[in-house]
N, CA, C and O atoms as a DFTB+ gen file, in Angstrom:
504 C
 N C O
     1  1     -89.966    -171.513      24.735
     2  2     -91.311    -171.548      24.235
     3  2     -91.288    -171.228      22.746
     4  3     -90.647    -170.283      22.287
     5  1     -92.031    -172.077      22.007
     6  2     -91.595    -171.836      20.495
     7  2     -93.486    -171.102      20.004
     8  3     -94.634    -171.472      20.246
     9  1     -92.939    -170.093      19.337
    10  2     -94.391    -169.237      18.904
    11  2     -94.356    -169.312      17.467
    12  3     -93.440    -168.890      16.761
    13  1     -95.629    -169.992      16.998
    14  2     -96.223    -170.046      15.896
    15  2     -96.950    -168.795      15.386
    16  3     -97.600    -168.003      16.067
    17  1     -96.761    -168.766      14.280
    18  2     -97.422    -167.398      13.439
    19  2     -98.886    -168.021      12.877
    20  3     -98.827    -168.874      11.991
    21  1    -100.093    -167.628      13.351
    22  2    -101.237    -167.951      12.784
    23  2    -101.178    -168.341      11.059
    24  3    -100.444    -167.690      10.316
    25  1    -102.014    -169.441      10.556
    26  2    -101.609    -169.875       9.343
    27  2    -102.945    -169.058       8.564
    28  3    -103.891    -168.483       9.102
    29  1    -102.664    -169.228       7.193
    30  2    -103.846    -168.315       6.569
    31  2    -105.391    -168.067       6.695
    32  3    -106.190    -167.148       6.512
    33  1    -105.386    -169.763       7.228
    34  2    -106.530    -170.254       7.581
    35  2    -107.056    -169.416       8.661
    36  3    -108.285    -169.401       8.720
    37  1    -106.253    -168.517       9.776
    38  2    -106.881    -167.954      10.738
    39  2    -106.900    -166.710      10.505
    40  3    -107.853    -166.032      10.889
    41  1    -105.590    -166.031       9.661
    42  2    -105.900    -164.355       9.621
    43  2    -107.095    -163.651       9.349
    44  3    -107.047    -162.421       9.342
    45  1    -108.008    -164.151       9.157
    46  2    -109.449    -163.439       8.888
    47  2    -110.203    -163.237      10.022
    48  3    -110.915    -162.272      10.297
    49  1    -109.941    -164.421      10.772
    50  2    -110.255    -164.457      12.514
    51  2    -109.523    -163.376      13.461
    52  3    -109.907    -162.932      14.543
    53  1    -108.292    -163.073      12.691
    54  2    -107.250    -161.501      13.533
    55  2    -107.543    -160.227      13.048
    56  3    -106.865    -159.259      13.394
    57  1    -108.843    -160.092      11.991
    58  2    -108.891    -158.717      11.462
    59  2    -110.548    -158.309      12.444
    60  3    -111.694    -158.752      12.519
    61  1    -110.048    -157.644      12.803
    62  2    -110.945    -156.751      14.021
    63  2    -112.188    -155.981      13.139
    64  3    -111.810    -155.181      12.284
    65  1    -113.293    -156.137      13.269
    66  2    -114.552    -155.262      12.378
    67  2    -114.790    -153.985      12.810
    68  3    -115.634    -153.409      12.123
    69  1    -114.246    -153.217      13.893
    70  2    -114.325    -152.300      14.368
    71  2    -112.651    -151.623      13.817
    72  3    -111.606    -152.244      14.005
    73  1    -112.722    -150.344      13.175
    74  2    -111.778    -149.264      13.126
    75  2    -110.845    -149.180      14.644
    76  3    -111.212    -149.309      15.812
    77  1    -109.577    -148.922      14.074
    78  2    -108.921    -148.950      15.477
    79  2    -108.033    -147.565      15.182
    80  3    -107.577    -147.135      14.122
    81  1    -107.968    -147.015      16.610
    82  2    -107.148    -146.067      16.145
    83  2    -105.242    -146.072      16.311
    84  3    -104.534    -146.868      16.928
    85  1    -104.921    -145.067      15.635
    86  2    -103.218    -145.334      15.231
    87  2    -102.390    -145.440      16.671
    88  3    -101.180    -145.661      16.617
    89  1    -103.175    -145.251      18.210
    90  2    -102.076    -145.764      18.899
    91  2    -102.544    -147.306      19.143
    92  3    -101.637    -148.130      19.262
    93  1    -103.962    -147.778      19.229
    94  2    -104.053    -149.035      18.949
    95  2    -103.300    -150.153      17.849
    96  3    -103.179    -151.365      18.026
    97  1    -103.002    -149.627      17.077
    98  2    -101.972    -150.108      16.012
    99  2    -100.896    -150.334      16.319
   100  3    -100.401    -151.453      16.189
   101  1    -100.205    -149.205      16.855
   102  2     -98.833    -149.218      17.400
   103  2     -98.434    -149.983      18.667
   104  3     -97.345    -150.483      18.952
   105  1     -99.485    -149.953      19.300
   106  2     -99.844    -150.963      20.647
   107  2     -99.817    -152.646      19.906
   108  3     -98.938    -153.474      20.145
   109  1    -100.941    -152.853      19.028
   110  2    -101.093    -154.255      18.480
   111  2     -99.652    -154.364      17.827
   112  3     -98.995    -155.273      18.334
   113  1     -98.904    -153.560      16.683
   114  2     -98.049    -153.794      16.088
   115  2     -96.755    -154.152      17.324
   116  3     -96.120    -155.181      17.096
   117  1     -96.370    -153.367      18.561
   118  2     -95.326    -153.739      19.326
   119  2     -95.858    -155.237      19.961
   120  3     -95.054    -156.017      20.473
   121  1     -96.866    -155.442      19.890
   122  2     -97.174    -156.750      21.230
   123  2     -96.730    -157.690      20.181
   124  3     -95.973    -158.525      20.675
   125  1     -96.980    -157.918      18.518
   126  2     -96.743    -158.815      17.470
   127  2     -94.933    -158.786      17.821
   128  3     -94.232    -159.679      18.298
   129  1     -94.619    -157.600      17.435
   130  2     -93.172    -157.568      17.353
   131  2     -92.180    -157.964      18.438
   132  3     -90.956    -158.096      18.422
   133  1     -93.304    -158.144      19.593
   134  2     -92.036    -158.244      20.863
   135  2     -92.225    -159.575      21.369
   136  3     -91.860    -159.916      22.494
   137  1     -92.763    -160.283      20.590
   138  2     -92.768    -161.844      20.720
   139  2     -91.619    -162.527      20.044
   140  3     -91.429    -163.741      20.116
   141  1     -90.748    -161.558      19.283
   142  2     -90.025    -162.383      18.902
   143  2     -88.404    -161.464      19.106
   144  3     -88.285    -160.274      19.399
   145  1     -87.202    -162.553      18.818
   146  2     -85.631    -162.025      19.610
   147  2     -85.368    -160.896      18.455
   148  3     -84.727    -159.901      18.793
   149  1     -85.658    -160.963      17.616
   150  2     -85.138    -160.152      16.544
   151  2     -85.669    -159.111      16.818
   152  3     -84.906    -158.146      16.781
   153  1     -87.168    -158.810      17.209
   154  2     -87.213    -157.260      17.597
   155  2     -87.949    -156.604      16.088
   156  3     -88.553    -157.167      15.176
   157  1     -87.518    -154.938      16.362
   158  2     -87.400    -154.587      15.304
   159  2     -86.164    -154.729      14.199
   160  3     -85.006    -155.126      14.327
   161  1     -86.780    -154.319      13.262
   162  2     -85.082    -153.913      11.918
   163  2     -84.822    -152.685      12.405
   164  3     -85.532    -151.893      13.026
   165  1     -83.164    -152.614      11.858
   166  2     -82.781    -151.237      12.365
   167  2     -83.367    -150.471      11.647
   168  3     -83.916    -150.965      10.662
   169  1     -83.501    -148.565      11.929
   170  2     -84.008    -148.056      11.303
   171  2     -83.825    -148.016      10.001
   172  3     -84.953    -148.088       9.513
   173  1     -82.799    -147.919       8.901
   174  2     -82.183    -147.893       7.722
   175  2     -82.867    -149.266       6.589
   176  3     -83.081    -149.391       5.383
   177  1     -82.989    -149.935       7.582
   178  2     -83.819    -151.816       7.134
   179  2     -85.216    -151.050       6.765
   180  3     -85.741    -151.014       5.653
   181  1     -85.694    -150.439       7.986
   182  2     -86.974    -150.242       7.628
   183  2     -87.629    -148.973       7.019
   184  3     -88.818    -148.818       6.738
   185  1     -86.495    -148.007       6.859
   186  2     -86.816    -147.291       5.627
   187  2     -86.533    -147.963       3.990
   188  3     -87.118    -147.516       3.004
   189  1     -85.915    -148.666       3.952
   190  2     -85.693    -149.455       2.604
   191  2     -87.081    -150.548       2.563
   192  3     -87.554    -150.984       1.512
   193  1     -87.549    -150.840       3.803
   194  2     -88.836    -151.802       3.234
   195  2     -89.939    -150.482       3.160
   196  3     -90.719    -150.329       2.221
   197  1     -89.851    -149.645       4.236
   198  2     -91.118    -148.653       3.408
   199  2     -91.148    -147.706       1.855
   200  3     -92.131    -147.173       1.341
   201  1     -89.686    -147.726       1.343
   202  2     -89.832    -147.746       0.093
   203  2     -90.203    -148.916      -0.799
   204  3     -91.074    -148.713      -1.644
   205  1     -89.659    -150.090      -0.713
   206  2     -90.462    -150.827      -1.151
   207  2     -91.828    -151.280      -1.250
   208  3     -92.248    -151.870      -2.245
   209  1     -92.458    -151.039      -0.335
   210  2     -93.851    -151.131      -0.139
   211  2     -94.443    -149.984      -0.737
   212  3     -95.519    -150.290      -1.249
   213  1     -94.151    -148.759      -0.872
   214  2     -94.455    -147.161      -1.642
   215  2     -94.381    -148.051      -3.375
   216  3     -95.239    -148.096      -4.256
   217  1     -93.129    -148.596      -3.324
   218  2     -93.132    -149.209      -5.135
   219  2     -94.006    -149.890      -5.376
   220  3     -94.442    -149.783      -6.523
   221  1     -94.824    -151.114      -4.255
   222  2     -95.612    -152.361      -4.847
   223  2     -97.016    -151.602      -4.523
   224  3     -98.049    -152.251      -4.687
   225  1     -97.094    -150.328      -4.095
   226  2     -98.638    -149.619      -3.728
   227  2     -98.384    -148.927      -5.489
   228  3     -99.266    -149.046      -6.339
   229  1     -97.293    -148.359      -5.721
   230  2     -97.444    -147.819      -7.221
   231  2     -97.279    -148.779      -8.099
   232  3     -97.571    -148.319      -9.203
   233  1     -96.885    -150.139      -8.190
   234  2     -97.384    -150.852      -8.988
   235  2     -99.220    -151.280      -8.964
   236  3     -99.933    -151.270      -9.967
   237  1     -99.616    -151.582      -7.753
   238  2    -101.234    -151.985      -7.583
   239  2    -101.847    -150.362      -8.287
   240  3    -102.947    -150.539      -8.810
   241  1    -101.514    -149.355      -8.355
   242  2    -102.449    -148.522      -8.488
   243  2    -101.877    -148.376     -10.359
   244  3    -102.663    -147.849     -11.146
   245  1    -101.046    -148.686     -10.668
   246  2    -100.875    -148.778     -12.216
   247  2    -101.839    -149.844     -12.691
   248  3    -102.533    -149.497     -13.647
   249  1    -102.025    -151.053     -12.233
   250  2    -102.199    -152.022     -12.301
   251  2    -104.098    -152.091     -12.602
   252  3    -104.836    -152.687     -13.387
   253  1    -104.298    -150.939     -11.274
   254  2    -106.037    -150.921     -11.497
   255  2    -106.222    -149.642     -11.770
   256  3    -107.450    -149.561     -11.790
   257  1    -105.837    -148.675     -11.976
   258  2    -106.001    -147.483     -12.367
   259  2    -105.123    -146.481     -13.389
   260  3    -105.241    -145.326     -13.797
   261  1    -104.237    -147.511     -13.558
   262  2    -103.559    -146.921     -14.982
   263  2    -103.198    -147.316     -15.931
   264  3    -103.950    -148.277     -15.772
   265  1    -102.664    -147.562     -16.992
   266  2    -102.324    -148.132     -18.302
   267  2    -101.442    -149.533     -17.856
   268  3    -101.762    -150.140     -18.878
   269  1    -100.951    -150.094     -17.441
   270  2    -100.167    -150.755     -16.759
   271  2    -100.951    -152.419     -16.295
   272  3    -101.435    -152.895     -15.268
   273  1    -100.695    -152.936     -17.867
   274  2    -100.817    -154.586     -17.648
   275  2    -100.417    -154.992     -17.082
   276  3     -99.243    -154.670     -16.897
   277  1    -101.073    -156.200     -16.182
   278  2     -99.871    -157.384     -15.136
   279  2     -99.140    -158.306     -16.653
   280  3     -99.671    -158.798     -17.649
   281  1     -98.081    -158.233     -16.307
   282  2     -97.452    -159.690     -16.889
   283  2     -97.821    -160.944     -16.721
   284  3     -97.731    -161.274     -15.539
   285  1     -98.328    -162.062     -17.660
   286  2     -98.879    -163.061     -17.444
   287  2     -98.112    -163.762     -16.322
   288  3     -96.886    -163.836     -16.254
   289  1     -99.059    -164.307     -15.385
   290  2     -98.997    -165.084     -14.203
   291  2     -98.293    -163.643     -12.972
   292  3     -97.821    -163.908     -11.867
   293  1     -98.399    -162.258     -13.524
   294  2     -98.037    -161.397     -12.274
   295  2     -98.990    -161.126     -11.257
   296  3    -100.121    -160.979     -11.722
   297  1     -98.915    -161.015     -10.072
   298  2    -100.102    -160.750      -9.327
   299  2    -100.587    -159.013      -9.620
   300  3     -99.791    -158.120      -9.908
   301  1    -101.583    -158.905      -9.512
   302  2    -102.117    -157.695      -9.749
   303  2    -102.045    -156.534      -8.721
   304  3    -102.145    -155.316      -8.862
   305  1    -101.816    -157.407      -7.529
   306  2    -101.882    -156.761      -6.281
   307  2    -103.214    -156.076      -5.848
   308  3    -104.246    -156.005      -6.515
   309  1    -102.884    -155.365      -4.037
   310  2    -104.467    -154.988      -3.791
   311  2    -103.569    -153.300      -3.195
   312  3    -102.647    -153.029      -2.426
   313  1    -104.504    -152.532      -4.086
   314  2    -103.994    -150.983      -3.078
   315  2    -104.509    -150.909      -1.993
   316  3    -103.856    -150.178      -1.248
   317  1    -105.717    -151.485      -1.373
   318  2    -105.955    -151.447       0.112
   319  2    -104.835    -152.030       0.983
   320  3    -104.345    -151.572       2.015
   321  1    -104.512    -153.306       0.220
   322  2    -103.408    -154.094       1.117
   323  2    -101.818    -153.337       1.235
   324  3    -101.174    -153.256       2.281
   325  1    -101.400    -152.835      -0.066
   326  2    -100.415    -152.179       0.206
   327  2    -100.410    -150.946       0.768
   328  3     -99.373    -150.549       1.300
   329  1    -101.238    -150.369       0.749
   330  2    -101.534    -149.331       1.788
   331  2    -101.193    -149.485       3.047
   332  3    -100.365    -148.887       3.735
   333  1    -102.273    -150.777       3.395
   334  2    -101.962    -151.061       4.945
   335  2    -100.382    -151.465       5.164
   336  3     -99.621    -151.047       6.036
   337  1    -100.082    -152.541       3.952
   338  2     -98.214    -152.686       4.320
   339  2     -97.805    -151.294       4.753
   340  3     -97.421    -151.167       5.915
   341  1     -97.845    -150.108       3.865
   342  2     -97.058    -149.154       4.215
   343  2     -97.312    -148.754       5.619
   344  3     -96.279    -148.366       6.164
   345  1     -98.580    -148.722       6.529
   346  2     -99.314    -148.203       7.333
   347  2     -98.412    -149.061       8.782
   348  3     -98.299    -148.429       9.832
   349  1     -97.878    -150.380       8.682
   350  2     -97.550    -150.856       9.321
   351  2     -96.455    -150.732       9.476
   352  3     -96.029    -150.927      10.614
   353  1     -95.484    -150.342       8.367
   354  2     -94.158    -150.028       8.383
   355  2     -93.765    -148.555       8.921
   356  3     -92.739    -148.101       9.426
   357  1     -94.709    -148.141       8.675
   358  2     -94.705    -146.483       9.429
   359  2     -94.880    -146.726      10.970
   360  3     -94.149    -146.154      11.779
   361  1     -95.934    -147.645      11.372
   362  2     -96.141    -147.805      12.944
   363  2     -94.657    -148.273      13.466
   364  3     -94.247    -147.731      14.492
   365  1     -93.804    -149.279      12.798
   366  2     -92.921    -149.701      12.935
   367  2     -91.788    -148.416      13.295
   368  3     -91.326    -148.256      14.425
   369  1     -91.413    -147.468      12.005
   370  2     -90.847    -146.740      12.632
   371  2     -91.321    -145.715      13.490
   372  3     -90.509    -144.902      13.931
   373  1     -92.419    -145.645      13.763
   374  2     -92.952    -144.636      14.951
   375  2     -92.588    -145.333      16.176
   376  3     -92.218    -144.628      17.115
   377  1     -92.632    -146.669      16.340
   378  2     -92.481    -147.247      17.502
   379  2     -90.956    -147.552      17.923
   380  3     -90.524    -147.716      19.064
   381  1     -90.185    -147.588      16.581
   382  2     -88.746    -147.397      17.176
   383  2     -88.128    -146.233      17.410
   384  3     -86.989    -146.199      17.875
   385  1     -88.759    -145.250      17.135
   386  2     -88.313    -143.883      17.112
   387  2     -89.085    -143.080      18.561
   388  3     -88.822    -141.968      19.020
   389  1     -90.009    -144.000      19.002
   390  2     -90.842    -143.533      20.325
   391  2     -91.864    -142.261      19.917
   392  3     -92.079    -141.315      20.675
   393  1     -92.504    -142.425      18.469
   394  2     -93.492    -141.203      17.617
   395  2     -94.633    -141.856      18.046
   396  3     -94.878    -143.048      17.859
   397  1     -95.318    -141.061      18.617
   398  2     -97.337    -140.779      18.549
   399  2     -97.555    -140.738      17.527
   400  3     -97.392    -139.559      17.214
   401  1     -97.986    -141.540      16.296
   402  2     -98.489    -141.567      15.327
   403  2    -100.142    -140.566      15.535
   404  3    -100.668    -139.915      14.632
   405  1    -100.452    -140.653      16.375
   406  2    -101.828    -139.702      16.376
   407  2    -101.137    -138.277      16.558
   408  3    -101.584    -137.447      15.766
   409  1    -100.347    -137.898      17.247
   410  2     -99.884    -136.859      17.828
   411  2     -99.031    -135.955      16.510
   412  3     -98.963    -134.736      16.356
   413  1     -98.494    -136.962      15.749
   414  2     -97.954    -136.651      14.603
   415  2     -99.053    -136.135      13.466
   416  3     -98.829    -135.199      12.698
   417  1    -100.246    -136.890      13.494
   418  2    -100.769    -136.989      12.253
   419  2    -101.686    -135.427      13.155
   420  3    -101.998    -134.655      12.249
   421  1    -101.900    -135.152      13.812
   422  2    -102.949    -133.725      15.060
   423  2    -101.747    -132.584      14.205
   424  3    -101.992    -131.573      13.547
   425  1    -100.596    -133.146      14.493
   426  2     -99.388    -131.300      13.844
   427  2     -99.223    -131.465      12.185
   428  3     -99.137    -130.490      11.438
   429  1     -99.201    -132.434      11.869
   430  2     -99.449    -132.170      10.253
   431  2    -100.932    -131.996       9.982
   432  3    -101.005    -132.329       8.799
   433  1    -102.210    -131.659      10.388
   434  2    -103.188    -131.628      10.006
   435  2    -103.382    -129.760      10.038
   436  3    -103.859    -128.945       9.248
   437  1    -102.627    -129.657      11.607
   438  2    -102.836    -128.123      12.000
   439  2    -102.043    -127.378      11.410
   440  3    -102.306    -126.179      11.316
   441  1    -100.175    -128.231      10.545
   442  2     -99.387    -127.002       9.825
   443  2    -100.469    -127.253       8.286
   444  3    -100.357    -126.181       7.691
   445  1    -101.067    -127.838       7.758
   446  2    -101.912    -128.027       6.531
   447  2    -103.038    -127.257       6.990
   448  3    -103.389    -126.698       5.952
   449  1    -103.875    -126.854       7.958
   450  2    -105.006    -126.091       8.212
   451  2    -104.656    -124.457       8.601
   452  3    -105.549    -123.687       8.953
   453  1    -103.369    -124.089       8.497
   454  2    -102.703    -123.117       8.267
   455  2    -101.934    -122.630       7.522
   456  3    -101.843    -121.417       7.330
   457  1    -101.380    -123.333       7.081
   458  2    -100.403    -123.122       5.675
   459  2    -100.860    -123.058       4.373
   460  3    -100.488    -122.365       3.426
   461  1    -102.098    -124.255       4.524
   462  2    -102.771    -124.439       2.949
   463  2    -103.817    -124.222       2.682
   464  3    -104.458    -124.701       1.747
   465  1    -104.379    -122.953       3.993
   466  2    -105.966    -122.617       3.939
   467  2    -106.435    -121.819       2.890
   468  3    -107.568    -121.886       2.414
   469  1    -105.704    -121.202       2.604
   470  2    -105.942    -120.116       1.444
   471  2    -104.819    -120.601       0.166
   472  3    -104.127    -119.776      -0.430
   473  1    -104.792    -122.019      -0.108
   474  2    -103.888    -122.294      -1.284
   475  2    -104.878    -122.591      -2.171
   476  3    -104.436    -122.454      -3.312
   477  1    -106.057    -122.947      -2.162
   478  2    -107.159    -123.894      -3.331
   479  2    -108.371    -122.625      -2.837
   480  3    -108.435    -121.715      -2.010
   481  1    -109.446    -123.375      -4.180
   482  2    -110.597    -122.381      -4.044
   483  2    -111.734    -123.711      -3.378
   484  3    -112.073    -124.849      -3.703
   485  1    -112.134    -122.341      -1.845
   486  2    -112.898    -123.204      -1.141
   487  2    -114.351    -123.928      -1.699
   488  3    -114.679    -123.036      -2.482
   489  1    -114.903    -124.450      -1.757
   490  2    -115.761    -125.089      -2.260
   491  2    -117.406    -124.166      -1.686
   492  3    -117.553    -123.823      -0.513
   493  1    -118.204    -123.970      -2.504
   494  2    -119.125    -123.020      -2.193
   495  2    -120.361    -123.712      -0.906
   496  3    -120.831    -124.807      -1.216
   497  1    -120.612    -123.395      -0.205
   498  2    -121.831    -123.977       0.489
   499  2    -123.303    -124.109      -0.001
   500  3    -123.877    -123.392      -0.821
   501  1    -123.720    -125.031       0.584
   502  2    -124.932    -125.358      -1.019
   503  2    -126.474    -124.566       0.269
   504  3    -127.631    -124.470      -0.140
């Protein structure tokens, strides 16, 4: 059975208007990924593309928020979009590594709501 990748013309038709949450992601991201023999990249592949994607999110944010001209005919890029690249490459290794991306993001919220409660000055109540 040979599987076609939706052409540009349809990806607007695959973006969902409703917020989804990060095991829905990881759910949508494995059902994309397991359509095909290759699978995932090994882990080492896909820490080298989530640095890359960290570089083209700090180029888009030079690009619209800092001193940092595009080179004629460079794309300018979108920080929403590279964001999400990174967002997907993280689901990626959560899903080869067998990580709850929600479960992950619940213990870094609670060592930051303990560790860094008393690091800044709280903001006064109005």
């Amino acid at each position: 059975m040979e599987i076609n990748p939706p052409n540009r013309d349809d990806e607007a038709s695959l973006i969902q208007s409703e917020p989804i949450s990060f095991s829905q992601a990881q759910h949508m991201l494995d059902n994309f990924i397991q359509q095909f023999e290759e699978g995932y990249f090994p882990i080492f592949e896909q820490l080298a593309r989530l640095v890359e994607e960290v570089g083209e999110l700090s180029r888009a944010l030079s690009h619209e928020h800092g001193h940092k001209i595009p080179k004629p005919g460079e794309d300018k890029g979108s920080v929403s979009g590279e964001i999400g690249d990174i967002l997907v490459v993280i689901a990626a290794i959560c899903n080869t590594l067998n990580i709850d991306m929600g479960q992950t993001f619940q213990e870094a919220m609670a060592k930051f709501n303990t560790r860094d409660i008393k690091r800044w000055t709280p903001k006064l109540e109005n």
